[in-house]
C-alpha positions in Angstrom: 0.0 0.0 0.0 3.1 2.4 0.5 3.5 2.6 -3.1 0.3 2.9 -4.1 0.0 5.8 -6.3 -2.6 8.3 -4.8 -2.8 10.6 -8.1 -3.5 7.9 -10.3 -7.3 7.8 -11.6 -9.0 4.6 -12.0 -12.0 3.7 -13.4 -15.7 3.1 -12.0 -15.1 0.0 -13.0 -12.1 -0.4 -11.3 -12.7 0.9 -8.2 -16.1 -1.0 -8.0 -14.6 -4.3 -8.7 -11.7 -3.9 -5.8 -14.7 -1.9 -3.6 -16.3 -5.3 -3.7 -13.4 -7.2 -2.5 -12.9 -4.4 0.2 -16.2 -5.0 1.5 -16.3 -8.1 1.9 -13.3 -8.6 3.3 -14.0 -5.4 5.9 -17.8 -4.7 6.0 -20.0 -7.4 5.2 -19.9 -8.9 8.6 -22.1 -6.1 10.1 -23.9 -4.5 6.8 -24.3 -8.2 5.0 -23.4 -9.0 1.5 -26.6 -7.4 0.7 -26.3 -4.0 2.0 -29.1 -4.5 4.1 -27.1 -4.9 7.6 -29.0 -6.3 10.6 -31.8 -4.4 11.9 -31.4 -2.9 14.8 -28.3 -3.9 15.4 -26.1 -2.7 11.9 -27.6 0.1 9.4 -28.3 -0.9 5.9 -26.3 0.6 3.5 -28.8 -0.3 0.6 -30.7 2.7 -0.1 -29.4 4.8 3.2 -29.2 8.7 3.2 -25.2 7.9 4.2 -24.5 6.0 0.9 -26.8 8.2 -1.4 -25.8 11.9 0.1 -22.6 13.7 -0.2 -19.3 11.8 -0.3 -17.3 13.4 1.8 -20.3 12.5 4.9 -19.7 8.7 3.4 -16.0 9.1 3.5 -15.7 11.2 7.0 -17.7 8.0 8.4 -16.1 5.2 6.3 -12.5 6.8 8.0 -13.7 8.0 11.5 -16.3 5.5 12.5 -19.7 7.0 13.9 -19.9 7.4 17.5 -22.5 5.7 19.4 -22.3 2.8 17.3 -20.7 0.2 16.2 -19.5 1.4 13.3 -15.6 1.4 13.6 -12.6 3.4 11.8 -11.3 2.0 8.8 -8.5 5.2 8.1 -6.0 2.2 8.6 -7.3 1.3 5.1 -5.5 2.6 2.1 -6.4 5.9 -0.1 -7.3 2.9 -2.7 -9.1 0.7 -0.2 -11.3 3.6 0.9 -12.2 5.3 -2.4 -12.8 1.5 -3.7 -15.5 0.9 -1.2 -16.7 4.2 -1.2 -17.0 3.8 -4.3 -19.0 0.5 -4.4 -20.9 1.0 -1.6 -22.7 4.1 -3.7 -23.7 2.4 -6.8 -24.1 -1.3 -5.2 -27.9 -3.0 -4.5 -30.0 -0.2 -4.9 -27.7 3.1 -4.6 -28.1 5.1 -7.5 -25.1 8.0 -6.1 -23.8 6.9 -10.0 -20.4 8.6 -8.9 -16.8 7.5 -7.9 -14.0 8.6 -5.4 -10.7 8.8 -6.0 -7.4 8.0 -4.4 -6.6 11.2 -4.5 -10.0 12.5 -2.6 -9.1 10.3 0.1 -5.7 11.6 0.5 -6.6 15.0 0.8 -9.3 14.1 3.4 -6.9 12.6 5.5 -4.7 16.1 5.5 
């Protein structure tokens, strides 16, 4: 991840196809390979406000975690891990965002 290159743009394509193998590898434990979580328990991604609003609310919470739930930090990710699932989370199920993040979005969030 150390040589990842931040400024380099990738597809929707791309970063939905690696977003998927972020997920599952970090988020579908909680929010299910569905999107639709667990009720009362872990939020549904499919169709929320979070996934379908403005990205940098998706990405604050994707990095920081929310508090007073369970939703944990995930800044040890990579800038390509992040804007990947960002990325797939907001045009997977039934999210209709249509847009993408890029590396180099993440990056300058984290400054």
């Amino acid at each position: 991840a150390a040589t990842e290159d931040v400024n380099k743009v990738f597809t929707a394509e791309e970063l939905k196809a690696e977003g998927e193998k972020v997920y599952a590898a970090n988020c579908v434990a909680c929010h299910q390979a569905n999107g639709q979580g667990i009720p009362g328990t872990f939020a549904a991604l499919d169709g929320s406000k979070i996934a379908n609003g403005p990205k940098a609310g998706h990405v604050d919470i994707v990095m920081n975690g929310k508090t007073g739930t369970a939703m944990a930090a995930f800044k040890h990710l990579s800038d390509v891990q992040i804007a990947a699932v960002v990325t797939y989370e907001r045009n997977a199920w039934g999210n209709t965002a249509g847009d993408v993040v890029q590396p180099s979005e993440i990056n300058q969030f984290r400054k």
